[in-house]
N, C-alpha and C positions, 0 to 999 in steps of 0.2 A: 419424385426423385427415385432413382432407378439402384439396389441396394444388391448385395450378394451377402446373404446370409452366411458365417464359415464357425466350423468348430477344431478348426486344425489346431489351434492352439493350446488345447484342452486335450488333444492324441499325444501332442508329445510327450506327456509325460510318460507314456507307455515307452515311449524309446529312449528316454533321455534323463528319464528322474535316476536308473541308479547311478550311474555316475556323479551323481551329487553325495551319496551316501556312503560310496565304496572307502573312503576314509576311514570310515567310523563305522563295519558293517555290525554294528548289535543288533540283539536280536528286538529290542523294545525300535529301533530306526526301519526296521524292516517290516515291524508291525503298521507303524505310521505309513509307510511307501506302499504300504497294499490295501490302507485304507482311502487314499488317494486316487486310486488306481482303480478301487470299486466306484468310487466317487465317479469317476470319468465314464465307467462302465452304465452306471446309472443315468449319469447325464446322455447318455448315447440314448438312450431307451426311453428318455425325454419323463423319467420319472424323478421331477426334480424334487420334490419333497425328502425323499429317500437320499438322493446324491447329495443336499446340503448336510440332513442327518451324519452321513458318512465323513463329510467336510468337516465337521463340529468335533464328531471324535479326533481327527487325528489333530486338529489344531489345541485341543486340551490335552493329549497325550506330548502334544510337540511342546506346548508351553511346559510342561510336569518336565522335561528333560533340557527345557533350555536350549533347545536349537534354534538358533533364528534362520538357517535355511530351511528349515523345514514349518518353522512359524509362515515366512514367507510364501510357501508354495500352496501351505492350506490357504490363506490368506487369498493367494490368487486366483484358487480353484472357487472359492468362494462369491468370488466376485465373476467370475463366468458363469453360476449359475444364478446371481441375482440380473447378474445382463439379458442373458438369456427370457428372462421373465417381465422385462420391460422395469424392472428396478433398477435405472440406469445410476440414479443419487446412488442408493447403496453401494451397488456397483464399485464407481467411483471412488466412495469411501473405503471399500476391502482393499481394490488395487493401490489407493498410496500407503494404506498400511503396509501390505504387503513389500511397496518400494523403499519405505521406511527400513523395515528388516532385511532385503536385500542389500541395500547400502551399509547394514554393518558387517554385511560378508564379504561386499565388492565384489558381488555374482555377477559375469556379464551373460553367464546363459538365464538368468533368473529376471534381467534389466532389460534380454530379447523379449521375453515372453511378458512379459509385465506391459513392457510399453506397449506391444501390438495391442495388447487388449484392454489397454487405453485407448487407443487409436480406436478400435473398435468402437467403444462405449458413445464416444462422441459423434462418432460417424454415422453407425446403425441407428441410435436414437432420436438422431437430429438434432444436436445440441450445437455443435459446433464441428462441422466436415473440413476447415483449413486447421482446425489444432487437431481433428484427428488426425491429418496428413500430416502434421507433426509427428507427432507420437510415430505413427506409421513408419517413416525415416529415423526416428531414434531408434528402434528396433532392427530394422535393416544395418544401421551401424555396429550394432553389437551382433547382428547375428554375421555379418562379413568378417567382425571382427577374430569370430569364433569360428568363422572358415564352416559354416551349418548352411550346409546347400539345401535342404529341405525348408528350414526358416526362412532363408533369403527367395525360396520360391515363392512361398504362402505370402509372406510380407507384401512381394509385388504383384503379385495377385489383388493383397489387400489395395493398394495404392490405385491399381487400374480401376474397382471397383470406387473406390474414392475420389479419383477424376472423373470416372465418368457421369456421378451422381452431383458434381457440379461444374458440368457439361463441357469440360474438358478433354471431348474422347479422345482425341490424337495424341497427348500424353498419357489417356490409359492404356492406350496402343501401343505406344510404345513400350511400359510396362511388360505387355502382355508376350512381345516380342522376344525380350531377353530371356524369358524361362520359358517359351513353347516348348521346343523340343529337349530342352531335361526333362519338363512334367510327360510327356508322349513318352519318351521311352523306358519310364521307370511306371511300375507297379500300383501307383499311390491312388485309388478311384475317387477320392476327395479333392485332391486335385487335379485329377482330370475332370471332375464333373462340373468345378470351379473357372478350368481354363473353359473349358465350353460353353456355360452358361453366358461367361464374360465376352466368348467371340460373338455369342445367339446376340448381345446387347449392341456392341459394336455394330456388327452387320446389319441389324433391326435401322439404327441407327442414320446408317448410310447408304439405304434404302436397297439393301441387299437380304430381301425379304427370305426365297428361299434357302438360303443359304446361313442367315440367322436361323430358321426353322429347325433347318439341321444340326446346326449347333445345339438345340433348346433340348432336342426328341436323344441326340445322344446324353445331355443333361439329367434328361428324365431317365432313361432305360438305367443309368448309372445308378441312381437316386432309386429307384423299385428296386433294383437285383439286390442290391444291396443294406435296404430295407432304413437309408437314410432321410426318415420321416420331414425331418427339419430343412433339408435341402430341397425336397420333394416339394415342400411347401412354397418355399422361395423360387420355385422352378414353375409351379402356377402360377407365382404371382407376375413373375414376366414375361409369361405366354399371354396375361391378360392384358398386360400394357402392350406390349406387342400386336397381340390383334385389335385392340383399342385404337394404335397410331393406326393401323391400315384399315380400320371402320369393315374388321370382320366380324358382328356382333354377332351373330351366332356363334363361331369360335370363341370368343370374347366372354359369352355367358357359360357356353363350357365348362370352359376352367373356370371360372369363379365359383362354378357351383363344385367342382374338386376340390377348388381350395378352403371355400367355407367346410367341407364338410371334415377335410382332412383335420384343418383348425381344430373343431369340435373335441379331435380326439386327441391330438399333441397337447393342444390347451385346454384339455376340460377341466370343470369346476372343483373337481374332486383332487387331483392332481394340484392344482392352484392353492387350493385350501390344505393341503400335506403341506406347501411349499411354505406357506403364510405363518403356518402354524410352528415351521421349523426354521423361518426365520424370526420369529418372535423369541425361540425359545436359546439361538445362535447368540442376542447380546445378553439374556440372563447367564448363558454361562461364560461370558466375558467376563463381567462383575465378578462372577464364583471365583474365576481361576485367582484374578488380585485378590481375595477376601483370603482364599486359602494361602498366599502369600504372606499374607498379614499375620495369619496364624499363625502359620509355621517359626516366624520371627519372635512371637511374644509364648511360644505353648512353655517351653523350656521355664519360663516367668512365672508362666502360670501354675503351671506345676509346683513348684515352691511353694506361691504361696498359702495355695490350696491346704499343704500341709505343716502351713504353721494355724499359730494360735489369733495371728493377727487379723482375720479375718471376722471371729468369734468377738473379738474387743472391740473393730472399728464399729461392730456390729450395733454393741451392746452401746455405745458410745453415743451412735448414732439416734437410737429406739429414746434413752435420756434426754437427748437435743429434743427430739418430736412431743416427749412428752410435755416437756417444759413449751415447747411451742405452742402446744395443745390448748394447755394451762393459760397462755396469755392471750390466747386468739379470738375469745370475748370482747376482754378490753382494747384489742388492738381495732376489733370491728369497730368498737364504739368511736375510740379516737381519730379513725379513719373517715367516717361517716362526718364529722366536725372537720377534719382536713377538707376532705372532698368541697366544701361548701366553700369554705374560705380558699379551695384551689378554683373554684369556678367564678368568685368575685376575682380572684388575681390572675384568669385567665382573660376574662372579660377586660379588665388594664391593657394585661400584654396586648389582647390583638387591638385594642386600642392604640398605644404604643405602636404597636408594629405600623398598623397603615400609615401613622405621622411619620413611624422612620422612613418605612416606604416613599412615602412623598417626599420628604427630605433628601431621602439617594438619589430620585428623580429628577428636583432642583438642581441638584449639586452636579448631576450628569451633566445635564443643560449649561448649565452656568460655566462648565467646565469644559464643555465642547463649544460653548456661544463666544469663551475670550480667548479661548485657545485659534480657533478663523479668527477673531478680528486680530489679533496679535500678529499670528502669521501673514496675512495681506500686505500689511506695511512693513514688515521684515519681507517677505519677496522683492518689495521694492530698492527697500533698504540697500540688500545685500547686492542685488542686480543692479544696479543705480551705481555703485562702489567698483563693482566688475567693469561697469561700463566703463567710467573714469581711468578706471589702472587701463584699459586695453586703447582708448582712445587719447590717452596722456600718456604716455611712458615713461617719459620724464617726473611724473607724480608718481614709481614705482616702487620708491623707497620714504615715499613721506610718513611719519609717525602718524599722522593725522590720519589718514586715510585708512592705516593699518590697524589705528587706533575703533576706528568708525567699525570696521569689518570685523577686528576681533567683537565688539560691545553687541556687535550685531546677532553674531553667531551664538554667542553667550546666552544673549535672551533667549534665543531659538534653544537652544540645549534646556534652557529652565522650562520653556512651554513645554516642550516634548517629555521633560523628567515628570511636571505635575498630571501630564495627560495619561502617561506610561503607568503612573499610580495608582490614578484611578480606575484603570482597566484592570488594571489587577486585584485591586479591592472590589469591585464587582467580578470580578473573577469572568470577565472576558475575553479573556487571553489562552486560548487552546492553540497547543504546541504542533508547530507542522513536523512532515515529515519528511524531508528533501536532500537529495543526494548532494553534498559537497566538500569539495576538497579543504582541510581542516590547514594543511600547509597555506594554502592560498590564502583563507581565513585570518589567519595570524599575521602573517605579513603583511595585509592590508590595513591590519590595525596598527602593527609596526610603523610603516610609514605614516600613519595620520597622527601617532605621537609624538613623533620625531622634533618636531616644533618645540614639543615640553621638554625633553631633553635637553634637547640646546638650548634654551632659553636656564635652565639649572645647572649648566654643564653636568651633566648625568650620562652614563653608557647603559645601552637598551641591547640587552643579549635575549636571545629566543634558543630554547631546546627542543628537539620535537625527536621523539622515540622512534626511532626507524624502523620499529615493529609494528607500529601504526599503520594500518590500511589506509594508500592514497584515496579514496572514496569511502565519507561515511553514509549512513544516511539519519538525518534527526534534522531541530530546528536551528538550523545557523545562525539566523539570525539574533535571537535570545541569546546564545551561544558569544557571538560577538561582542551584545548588549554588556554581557558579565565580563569580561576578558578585555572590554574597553573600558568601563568604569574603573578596575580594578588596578588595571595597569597606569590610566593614567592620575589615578587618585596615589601611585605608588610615585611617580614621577616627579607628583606636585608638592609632598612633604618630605623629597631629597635633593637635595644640593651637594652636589659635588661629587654624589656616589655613585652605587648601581644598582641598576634594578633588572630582576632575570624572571622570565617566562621561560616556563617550563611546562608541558605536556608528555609524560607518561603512562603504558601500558602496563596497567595494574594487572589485570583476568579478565581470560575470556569467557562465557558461559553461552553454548551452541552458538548464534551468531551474534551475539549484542560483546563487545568491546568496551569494557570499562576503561577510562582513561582520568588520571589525576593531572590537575590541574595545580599548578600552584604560581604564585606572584610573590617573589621576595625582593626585598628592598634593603639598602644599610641608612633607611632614611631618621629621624627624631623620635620613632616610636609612636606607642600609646600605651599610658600608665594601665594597671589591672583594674582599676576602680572604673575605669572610661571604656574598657573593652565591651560590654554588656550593651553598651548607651550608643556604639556608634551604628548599630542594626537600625536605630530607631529611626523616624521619620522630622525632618529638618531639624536633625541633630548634630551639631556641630560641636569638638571639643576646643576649648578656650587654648590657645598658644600665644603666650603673649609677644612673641621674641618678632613674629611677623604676620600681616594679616593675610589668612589664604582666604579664595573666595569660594562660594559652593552654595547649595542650596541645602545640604545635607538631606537630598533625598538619594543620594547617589548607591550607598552600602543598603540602604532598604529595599531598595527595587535589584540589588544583586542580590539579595537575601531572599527575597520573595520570590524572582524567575527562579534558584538553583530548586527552594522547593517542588517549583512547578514538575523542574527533573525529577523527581524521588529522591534527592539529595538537599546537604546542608554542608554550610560554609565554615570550617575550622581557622581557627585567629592564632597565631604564638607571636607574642610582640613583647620589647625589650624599650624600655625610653634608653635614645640618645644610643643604641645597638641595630635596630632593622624591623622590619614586620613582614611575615609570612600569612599570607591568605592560600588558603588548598581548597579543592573540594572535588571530586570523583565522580562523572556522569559516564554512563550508557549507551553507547551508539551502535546501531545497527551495521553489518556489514553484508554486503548482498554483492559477492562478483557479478552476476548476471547482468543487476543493474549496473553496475556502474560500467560495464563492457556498452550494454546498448546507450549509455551514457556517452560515453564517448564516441561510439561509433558514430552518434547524433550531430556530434558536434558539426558547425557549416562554419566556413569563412565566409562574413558580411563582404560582399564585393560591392553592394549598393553605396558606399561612401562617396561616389563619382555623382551621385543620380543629385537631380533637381527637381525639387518639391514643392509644389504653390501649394501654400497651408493657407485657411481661413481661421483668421481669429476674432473669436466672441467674448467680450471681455470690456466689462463698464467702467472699470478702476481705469484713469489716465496714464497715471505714474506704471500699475502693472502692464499696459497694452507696450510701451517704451521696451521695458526691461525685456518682453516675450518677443519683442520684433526686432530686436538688437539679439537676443539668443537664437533666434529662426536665422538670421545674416550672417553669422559666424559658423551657422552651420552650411552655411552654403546655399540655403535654399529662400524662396520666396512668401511671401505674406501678402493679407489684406487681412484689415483690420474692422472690423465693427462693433458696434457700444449697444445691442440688444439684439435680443432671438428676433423679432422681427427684421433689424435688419440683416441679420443672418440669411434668411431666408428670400429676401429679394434677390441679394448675392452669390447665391446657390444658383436661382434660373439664368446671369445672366453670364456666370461666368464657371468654369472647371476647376475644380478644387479636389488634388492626390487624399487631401486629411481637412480634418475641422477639429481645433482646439475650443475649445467648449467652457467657460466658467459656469461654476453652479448657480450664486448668488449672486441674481442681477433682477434690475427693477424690471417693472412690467408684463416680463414673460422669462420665468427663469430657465434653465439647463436643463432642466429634465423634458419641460413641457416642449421646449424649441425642438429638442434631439426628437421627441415625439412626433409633432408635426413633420419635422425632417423625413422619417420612418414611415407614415402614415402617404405622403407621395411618392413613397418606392423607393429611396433613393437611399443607395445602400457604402455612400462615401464613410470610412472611416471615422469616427468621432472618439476624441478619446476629454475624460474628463479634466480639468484643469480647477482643484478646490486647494478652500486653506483648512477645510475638514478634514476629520480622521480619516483615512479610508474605511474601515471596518463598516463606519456609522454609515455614507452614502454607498456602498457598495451594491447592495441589493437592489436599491432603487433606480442606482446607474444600468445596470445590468437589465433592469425589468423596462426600463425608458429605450432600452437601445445602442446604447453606448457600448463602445468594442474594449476601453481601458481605462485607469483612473491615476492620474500624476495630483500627489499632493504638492501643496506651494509651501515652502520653498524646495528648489529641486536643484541637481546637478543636472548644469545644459548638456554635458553626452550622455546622460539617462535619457533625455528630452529624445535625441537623435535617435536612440535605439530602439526609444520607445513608436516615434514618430516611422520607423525604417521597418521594423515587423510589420506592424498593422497595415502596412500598405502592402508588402509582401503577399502577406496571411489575404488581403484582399485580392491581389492578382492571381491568387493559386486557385483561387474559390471561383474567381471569373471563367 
């Protein structure tokens, strides 16, 4: 990859640093502007151990006075000479400190020079050449911004070098075109030696040999007169790729044998070991400058109490304690020695103990993952079977019975999933995503799914949402929803006739995380103060005898348990026969950037026209009904089969867009069939179809082959959406 070494960024501060300081010209600012200034002088003469030394002063003189433009600039000078040195990390590291402190000045000449040489970093050391052409262009924005014809030349200088290094020449030509003749008729021999080298590349390039040549030899004569060792060297190194493409080896060894040797003396050993030695000694006095901060806060303290008597007593107080420690530390051996014995017989219990608990949480996992599938199997059917009926009877739309059937249905399903939800959280399985979403949209959706309870208690359901809230947060919504569903409609179910109001409030912000309280109040029957402690617990129900409500009382534990997960906890004020308030206050990140490529991401599905012949694999009878009456209403087509074997005959004889998949089936289960599937090339979509947890098959799905995983029971336009990407995600990849 074809590079252009530059130090232009590190010159300007010769022309452009006092205007940063002429505000405030003292004379301790003036001291730091000239130790920066030697810094660049240093670094010219490629004696970097010296110019970081220089760098170090003035960034402890800058911190002692509190400047953060001038924190900033040492900062970045700093980072141009670990660049320079192939310390690209470090590098990295000084320049966003350094952008750190420029953003609390809102410098745009200090956010030009900062980003170019970011841009650099990434580019020269081959880390990543498209985000250095980022950076690249954020720099060019601020240096246009700031009307600096000298930055906007070098910038696109940089750029062309950055196209052309991922062989993009006709864009770095371009580049190169819009600043020629500014750089030709001004003065500046870094940039002309720059444009040159850049035209030797181009014309090398497009087989315009002599004429590259030309470019390289005014490159060099630039680079000697002017005793610019660093550019000289980059100015070999593309004579040797140059005469490399045209297989002049003689030419070719040449120069390599200038450039090794020049190396020798830019980068010698001694030079390097100055530089090593003086960035070792650059983060001790980082630590120093906060240590002396520290001091400075507590000397005043200290002093005091230096001159009282209380140091002499806590003294004396202290030496008393030790002796008396002293005194018992015999007997305390002995007793301890007799501890010890009887701690290693009752250590030998516990880890006794332990393994049987072990195995016990074990069982209990199983057991609780083994009835949780069979449960859900026949609720898939259930519920599906119930849909079928309302959509193929209409006339059956309003029957008790039916209604009756679907709510008893759902019911159980909500209890499976509340015992499953428990147990993930007592093994402490449950780690919190991080995912951008809209907190309004959130709410509302739980809105409407309550709506039924309401009406059914004639109840009014108000929502408040803080319009100081950021429409995009980012944290786990789903947990999020889990708490703000339970809470809300546990508020619905112990009121009749009143109201219950969601609320979401911006408490404080702290840099970008968004505290927001939450609250849920009710004017419902209460809970006395003796019951308020008891209703956290796990299938704990409080006695009301006036009416039977139903629950499993695992509902308040598992909102207890997730708000922990937040770094928060749930506050109660409840009145019998007055209302109950539930509050509690989480954390949420806020990230414009994301949520802008958030949105800009967004696609309208236009595939709802499209027709889909799906293969289904799937043993249950009653489930194969409910998946092929949900495949039909979506528009699309089916075939059905009752094992991975015949899956697989059906695959050779016929075209299938997706393959719905169950996991648990005789003979040859879901994982093994998706396998063989995989195993003859065949790279149709598979998405899994289980009455399992996801968490629990995920790994296994993913490692068989499988593109997605829908638990049972499901929402058929999840089915469709889910069914409509992966076919997508599969056409794009074709």
């Amino acid at each position: 990859m074809i590079r252009i070494k530059h130090i232009y960024f590190l010159l300007l501060f010769l022309f452009s640093f006092s205007t940063l300081v002429a505000q405030e010209n003292t004379k301790e600012k003036e001291v730091i502007e000239k130790l920066i200034n030697d810094a660049v002088v240093d670094y010219m003469d490629s004696d970097y151990g010296k110019a970081l030394q220089t760098s170090k002063q003035a960034l402890m003189k800058s911190f002692a006075i509190n400047d953060n433009l001038l924190i900033a600039q040492s900062y970045n000078t700093i980072g141009v000479i670990f660049n320079e040195c192939s310390d690209s990390k470090k590098a990295i590291e000084f320049y966003e400190k350094a952008i750190s402190y420029a953003q609390k000045e809102n410098s745009d000449i200090l956010f030009n020079w900062i980003y170019s040489n970011l841009g650099s970093v990434y580019y020269f050391n081959n880390i990543d050449v498209n985000k250095g052409i980022v950076y690249y262009k954020k720099s060019l924005f601020y240096a246009e911004k700031i009307k600096d014809s000298v930055q906007i030349e070098y910038t696109k200088l940089n750029l062309a070098s950055a196209y052309f290094a991922i062989k993009k020449y006709d864009l770095g030509n371009e580049q190169i075109d819009a600043v020629r003749e500014q750089i030709l008729k001004k003065n500046n021999q870094e940039a002309k030696l720059s444009l040159n080298l850049l035209m030797g590349i181009y014309s090398s390039k497009k087989n315009k040999k002599l004429v590259a040549e030309q470019h390289f030899f005014t490159a060099k004569k630039i680079a000697e007169e002017n005793g610019f060792d660093s550019f000289l060297i980059n100015v070999y190194e593309n004579l040797v790729n140059h005469y490399e493409f045209y297989k002049e080896s003689k030419n070719e060894l040449l120069y390599q044998a200038k450039l090794d040797s020049l190396s020798k003396v830019v980068y010698s050993d001694e030079k390097l070991e100055k530089f090593r030695k003086a960035a070792d000694q650059i983060e001790l006095d980082e630590y120093k400058i906060q240590l002396n901060r520290i001091e400075k806060v507590n000397e005043d303290h200290q002093k005091s109490i230096k001159d009282s008597k209380l140091i002499a007593i806590l003294f004396m107080l202290v030496l008393i304690i030790l002796l008396l420690f002293l005194l018992t530390l015999y007997k305390n051996i002995k007793l301890r020695e007799q501890a010890n014995r009887e701690l290693e017989l009752a250590n030998e219990a516990l880890k006794e103990a332990k393994e049987k608990a072990e195995e016990a949480s074990k069982l209990k996992s199983q057991f609780v993952s083994t009835i949780t599938h069979e449960l859900r199997t026949p609720l898939y059917g259930v519920i599906g079977l119930t849909n079928i009926i309302l959509d193929e009877h209409k006339e059956l739309g309003n029957s008790p019975h039916l209604k009756s059937l679907k709510f008893s249905a759902k019911y159980l399903l909500s209890l499976v999933n509340d015992i499953l939800q428990m147990n993930k959280i007592e093994e402490k399985r449950i780690v919190l995503e991080n995912l951008i979403f809209n907190l309004t949209d959130e709410i509302t959706t739980i809105k409407n799914s309550v709506e039924y309870i309401a009406d059914k208690n004639n109840d009014t359901l108000t929502v408040e949402i803080d319009t100081s809230i950021p429409e995009f947060l980012i944290g786990d919504k789903l947990r999020l929803s889990q708490i703000i569903m339970n809470l809300v409609s546990n508020a619905l179910k112990f009121t009749k006739n009143g109201h219950v109001s969601l609320i979401a409030d911006l408490k404080h912000v702290e840099g970008s995380t968004y505290f927001i309280e939450f609250k849920v109040k009710d004017t419902g029957i209460g809970i006395a103060k003796e019951d308020q402690e008891k209703i956290f617990e796990q299938f704990v129900q409080i006695e009301r005898k006036e009416e039977d409500y139903q629950g499993t009382g695992l509902g308040l534990s598992i909102v207890s348990r997730l708000i922990k997960l937040f770094d928060s906890e749930i506050h109660l004020e409840s009145e019998q026969n007055v209302g109950t308030t539930f509050s509690f206050t989480i954390g949420f990140e806020y990230d414009q950037e994301k949520s802008k490529e958030i949105i800009n991401e967004i696609e309208v599905d236009l595939s709802q026209n499209l027709v889909y012949n799906i293969l289904v694999v799937e043993d249950n009878k009653i489930n194969q009904i409910v998946t092929k009456k949900i495949i039909q209403n979506s528009n699309m087509t089916c075939t059905i089969v009752d094992d991975g074997f015949a899956a697989l005959v059906a695959i050779e004889k016929e075209h299938f867009d997706l393959i719905l998949m169950d996991i648990n089936m005789p003979l040859i289960n879901g994982f093994e069939t998706t396998r063989k599937i995989r195993d003859k090339g065949i790279k149709i979509p598979i998405i899994a179809l289980t009455a399992f947890d996801k968490q629990e098959v995920t790994e296994e799905a993913l490692a068989a082959g499988m593109n997605d995983i829908m638990v049972k029971p499901f929402d058929p336009s999840k089915l469709f959406q889910v069914v409509a990407k992966n076919i997508k995600n599969k056409k794009s990849v074709d």
